[in-house]
C-alpha positions as CSV (number, residue, x, y, z in Angstrom):
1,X,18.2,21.6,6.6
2,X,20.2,22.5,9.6
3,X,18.4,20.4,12.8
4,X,18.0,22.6,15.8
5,X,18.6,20.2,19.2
6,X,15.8,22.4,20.9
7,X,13.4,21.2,18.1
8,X,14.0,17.2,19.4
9,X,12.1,15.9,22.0
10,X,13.2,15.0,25.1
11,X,12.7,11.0,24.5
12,X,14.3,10.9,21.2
13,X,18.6,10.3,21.5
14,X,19.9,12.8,18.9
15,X,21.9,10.2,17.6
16,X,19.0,8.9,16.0
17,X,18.0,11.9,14.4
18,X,18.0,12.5,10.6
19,X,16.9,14.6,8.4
20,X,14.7,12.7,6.2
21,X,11.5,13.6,4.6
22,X,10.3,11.2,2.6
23,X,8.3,13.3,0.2
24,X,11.4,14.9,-0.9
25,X,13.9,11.9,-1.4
26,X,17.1,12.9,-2.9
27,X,17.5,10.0,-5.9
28,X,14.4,9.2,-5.8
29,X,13.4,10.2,-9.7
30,X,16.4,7.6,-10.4
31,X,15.0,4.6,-8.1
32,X,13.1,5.9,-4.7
33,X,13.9,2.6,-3.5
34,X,17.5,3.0,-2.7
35,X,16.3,6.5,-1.8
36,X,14.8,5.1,1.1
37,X,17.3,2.5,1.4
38,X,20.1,5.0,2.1
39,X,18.6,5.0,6.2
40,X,20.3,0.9,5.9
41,X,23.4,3.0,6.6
42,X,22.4,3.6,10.1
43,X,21.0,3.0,13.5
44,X,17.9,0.0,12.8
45,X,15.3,3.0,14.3
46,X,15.7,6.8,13.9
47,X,13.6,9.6,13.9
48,X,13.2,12.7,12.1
49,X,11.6,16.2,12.5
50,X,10.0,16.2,9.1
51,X,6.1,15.6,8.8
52,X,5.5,16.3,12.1
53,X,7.7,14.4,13.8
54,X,8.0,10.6,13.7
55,X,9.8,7.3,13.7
56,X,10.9,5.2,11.0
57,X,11.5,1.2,11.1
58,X,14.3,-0.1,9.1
59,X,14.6,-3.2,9.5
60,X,13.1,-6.8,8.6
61,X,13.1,-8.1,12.1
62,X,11.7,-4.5,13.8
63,X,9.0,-5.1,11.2
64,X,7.7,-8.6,11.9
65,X,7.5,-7.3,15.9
66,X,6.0,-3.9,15.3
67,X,3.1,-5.2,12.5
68,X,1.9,-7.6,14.8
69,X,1.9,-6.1,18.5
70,X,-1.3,-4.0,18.3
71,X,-1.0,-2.9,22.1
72,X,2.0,-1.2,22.0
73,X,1.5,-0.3,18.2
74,X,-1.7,0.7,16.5
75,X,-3.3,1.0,13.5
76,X,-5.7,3.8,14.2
77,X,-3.3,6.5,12.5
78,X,-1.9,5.0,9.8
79,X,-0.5,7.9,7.4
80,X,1.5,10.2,7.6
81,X,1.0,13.5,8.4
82,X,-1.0,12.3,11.0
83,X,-4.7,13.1,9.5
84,X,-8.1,12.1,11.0
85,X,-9.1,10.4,8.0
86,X,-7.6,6.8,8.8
87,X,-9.6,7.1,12.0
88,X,-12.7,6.4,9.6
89,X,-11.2,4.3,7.1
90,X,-12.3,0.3,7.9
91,X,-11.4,-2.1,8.4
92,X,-7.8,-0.3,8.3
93,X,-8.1,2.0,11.1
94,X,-8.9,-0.6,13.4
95,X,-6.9,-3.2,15.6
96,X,-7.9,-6.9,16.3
97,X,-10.0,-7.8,18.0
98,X,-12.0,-5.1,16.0
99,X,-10.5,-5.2,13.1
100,X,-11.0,-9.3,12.4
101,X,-15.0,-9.1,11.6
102,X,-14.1,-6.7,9.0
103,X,-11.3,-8.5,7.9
104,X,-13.7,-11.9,7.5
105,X,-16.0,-9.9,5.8
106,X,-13.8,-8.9,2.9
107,X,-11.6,-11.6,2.9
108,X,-13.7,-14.0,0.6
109,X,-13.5,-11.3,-2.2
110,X,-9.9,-12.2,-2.1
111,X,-9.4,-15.7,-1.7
112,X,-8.1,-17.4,-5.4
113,X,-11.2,-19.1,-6.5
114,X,-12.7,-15.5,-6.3
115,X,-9.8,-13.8,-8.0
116,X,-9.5,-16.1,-11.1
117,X,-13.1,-14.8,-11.5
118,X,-11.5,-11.6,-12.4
119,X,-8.8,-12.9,-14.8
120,X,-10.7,-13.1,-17.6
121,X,-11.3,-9.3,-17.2
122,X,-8.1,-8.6,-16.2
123,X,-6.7,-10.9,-19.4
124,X,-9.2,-9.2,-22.3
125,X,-8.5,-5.4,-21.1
126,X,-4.3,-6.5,-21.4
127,X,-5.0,-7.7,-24.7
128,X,-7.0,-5.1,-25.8
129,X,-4.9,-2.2,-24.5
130,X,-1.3,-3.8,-25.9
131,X,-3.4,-4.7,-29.4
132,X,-4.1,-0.7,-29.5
133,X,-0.7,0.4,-28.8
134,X,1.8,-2.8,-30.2
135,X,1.0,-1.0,-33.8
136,X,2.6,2.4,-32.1
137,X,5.4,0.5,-30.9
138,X,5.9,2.1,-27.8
139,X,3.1,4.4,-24.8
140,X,3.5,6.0,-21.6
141,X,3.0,2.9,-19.6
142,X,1.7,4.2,-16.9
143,X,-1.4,6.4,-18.3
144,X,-1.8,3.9,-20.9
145,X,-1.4,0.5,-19.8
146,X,-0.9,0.6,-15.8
147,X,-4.0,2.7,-14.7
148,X,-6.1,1.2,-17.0
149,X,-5.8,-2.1,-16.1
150,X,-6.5,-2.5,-12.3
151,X,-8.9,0.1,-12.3
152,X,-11.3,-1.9,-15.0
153,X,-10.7,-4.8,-12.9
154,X,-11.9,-2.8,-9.8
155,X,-14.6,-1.6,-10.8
156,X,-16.0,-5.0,-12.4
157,X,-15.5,-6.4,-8.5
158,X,-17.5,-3.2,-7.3
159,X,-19.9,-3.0,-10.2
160,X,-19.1,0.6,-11.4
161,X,-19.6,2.3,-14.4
162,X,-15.8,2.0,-16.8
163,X,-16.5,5.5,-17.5
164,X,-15.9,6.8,-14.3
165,X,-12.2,5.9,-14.0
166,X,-11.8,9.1,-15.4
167,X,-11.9,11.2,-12.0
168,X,-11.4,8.3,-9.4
169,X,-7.6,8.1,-10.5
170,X,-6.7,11.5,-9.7
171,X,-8.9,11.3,-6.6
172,X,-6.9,7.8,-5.7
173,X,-3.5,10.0,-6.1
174,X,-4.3,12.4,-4.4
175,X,-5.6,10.1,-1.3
176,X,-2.5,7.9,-1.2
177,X,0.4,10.7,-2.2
178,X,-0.6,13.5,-1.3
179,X,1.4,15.6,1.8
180,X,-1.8,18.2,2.5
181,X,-4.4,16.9,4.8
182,X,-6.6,19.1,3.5
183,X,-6.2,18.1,-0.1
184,X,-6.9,14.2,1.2
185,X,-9.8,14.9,3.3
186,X,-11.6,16.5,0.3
187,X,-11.4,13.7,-1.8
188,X,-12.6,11.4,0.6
189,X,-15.3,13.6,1.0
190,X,-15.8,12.9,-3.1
191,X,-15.4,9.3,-2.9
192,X,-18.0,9.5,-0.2
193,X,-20.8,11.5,-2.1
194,X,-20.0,9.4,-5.0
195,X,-20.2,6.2,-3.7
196,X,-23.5,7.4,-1.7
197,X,-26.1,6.4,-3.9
198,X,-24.6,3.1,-5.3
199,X,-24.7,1.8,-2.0
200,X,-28.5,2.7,-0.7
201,X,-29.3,0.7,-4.0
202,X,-27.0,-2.2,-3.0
203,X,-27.9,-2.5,0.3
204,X,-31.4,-2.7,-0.8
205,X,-31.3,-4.3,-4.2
206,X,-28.1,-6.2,-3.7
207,X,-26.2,-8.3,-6.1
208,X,-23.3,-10.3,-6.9
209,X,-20.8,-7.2,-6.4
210,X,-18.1,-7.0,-3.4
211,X,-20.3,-3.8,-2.8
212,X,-23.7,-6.1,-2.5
213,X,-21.5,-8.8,-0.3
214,X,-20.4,-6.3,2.0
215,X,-23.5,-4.5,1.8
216,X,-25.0,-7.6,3.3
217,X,-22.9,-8.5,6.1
218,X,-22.5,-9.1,9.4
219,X,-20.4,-7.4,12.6
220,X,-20.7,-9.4,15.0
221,X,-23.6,-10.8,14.8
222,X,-25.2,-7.4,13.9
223,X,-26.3,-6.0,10.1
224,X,-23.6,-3.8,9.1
225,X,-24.6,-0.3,8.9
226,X,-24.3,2.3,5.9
227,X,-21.8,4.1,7.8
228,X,-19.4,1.1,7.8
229,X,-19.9,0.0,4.2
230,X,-19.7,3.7,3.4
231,X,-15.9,3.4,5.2
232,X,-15.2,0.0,3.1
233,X,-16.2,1.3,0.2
234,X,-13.8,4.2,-0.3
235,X,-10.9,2.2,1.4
236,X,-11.5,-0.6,-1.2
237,X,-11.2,1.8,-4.1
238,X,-8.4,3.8,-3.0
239,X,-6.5,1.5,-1.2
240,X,-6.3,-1.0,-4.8
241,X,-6.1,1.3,-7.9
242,X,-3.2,3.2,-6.9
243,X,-0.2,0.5,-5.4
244,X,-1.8,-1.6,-8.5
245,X,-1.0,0.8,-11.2
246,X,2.3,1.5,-9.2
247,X,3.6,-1.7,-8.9
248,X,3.2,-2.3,-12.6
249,X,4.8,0.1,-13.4
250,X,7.6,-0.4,-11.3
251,X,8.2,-3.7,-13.0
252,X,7.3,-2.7,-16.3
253,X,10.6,-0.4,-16.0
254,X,12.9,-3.2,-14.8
255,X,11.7,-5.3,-17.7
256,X,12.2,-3.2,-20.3
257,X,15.5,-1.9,-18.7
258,X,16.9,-5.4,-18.3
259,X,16.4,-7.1,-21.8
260,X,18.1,-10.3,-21.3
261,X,15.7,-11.1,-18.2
262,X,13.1,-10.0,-20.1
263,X,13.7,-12.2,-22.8
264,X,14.1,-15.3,-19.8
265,X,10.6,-14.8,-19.1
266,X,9.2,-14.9,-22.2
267,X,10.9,-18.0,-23.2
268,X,10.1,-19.6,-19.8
269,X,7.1,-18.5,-18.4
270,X,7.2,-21.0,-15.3
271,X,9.6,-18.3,-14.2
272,X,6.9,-15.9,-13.6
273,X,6.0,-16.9,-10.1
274,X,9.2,-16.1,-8.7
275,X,9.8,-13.6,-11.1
276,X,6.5,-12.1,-9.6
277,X,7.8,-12.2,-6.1
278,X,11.1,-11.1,-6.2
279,X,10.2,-7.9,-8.0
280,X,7.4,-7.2,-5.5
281,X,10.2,-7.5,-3.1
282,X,12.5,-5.4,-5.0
283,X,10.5,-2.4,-5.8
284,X,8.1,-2.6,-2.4
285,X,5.5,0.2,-2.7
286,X,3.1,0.2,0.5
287,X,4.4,2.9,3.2
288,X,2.3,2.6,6.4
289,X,2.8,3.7,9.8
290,X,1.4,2.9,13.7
291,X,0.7,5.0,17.2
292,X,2.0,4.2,20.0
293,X,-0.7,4.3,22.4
294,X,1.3,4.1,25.8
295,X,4.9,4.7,26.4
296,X,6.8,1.5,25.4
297,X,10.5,0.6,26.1
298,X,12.0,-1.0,22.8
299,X,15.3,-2.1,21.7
300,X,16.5,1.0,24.3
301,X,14.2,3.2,22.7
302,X,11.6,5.1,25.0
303,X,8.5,5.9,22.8
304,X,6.0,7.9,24.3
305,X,2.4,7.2,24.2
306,X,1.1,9.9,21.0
307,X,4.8,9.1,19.1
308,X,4.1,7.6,15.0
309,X,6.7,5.6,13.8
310,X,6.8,4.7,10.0
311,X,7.6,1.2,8.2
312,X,8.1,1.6,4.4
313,X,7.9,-1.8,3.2
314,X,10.8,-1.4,0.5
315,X,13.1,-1.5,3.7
316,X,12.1,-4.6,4.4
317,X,12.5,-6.2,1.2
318,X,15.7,-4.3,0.8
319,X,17.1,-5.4,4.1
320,X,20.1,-7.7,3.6
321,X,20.1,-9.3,6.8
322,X,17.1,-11.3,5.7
323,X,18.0,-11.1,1.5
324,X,20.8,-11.7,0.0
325,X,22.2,-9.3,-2.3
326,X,18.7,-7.4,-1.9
327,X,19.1,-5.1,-4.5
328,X,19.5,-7.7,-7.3
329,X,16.6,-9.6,-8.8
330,X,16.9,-12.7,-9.9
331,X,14.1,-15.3,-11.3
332,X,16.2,-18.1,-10.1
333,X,15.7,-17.6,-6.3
334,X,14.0,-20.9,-4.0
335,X,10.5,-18.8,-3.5
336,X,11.3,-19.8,0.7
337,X,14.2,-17.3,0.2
338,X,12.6,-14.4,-1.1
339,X,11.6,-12.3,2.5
340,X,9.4,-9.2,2.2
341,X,6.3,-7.5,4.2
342,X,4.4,-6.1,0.7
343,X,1.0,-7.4,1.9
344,X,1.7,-7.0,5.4
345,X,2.2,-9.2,7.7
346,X,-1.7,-10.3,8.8
């Protein structure tokens, strides 16, 4: 589209204007990556009119500054389009020192002696998923395989019923892709109604569930209330099946289009930590973005107080002043040399 000067505002340079919207990538269908990857060629921060106007991060070392200064750079709007949603989404839409008794509070769910609890799950729905379609000798991997298998894993954690996976995808793809505001409040709205009634019986009957757990918590020193496991709740859900199923499948393609690294794994399957990592770094999926809550000077820049920038992880991971040859995976790295911000950077 042509870019109008007048439409600018007055703190932005318009050399660091683009015109970039990132739910219509050009190259994306071919790898969305290097879609976003093309903004390397340019100034390290930029800005574009798209989405309502915002910033956008490129770089590794922007990153590691921006995810951690909370003052300058919150978390309370954390999508774009800006939508009020995040605002009730915890612990996300929170910054320390809020955010950190939420944090606690989940964190044990996640820790690896809790995990390999959920490997066994994880490990018989693989085997029975690739013992129904190996006689085929070929699926859509993603309906078949890589939505199947993190949602049956997350709902064991939560303690829902199998079944229901059948609406809770599309509700988690429209929640995490979807450009209309409207569209994601509505199913958050669902999720909400859904998860209503599992959650009076939890916090009353509780169990052994991360529902229960939470359910049963402290903030504070105070009982949680409803309200704030309600919040939990639905980000827990949407915030794991989707990236989950994407990330698989994200790999799944590289594997099956690169047969001779494919075949490396197989016959070495100590490879499959780094293998694990470098691919994660590779293909990075999570695309989160902060609110500047004052006006902030920056590396020149002069954000005003209300501005959003964005930092798509992929950059980061893509970013060769921290990578070398970033857009090359290889199962042979030293795991110290593999940099990228797919979980954060906590």
């Amino acid at each position: 589209m042509g870019l109008k000067v007048e439409t600018v505002p007055a703190n932005v340079p318009v050399d660091l204007v683009v015109d970039f919207d990132f739910f219509d990538l050009a190259g994306k269908a071919e790898d969305i990556q290097l879609a976003w990857a093309v903004l390397h060629d340019g100034p390290d921060i930029v800005w574009t009119p798209h989405n309502g106007g915002h910033w956008i991060a490129t770089r590794a070392a922007d990153f590691d500054v921006i995810q951690v200064d909370h003052v300058h750079f919150s978390h309370q709007n954390f999508n774009l389009p800006r939508n009020p949603v995040d605002q009730n989404a915890l612990p996300l839409g929170l910054d320390p020192p809020q955010h950190t008794p939420y944090r606690k509070l989940l964190m044990p769910n996640f820790m690896p002696k809790a995990v390999k609890l959920l490997e066994g799950v994880a490990r018989e729905t693989a085997k029975a998923l690739v013992t129904e379609i190996a006689p085929r000798g070929r699926c859509e991997f993603i309906e078949e395989f890589a939505k199947i298998l993190p949602i049956n894993v997350f709902l064991g954690m939560v303690n829902l019923p199998v079944a229901d996976r059948e609406f809770l995808l599309p509700w988690a793809e429209v929640a995490v892709r979807s450009s209309d505001i409207a569209d994601r409040q509505a199913v958050h709205l669902k999720m909400q109604e859904y998860l209503s009634p599992y959650i009076d019986d939890r916090m009353a009957n509780p169990g052994e569930d991360v529902i229960s757990i939470i359910g049963q918590g402290e903030i504070d020193g105070r009982p949680i209330t409803r309200t704030e496991v309600l919040g939990m709740s639905v980000l827990l859900l949407f915030g794991g099946l989707d990236t989950v199923a994407s990330q698989l499948g994200f790999i799944a393609h590289f594997l099956a289009t690169h047969p001779a690294q494919l075949a490396e794994l197989a016959a070495d399957p100590k490879l499959n930590q780094v293998a694990c990592e470098d691919l994660i770094r590779r293909y990075g999926l999570p695309n989160t973005a902060r609110l500047l809550t004052q006006d902030h000077e920056y590396k020149g820049i002069s954000f005003k107080k209300g501005d959003m920038i964005q930092l798509p992880k992929c950059l980061y991971g893509l970013d060769d002043r921290v990578n070398a040859d970033p857009r090359v995976v290889d199962f042979h790295k030293k795991p110290s040399a593999i940099k990228h911000s797919a979980f954060g950077a906590g």
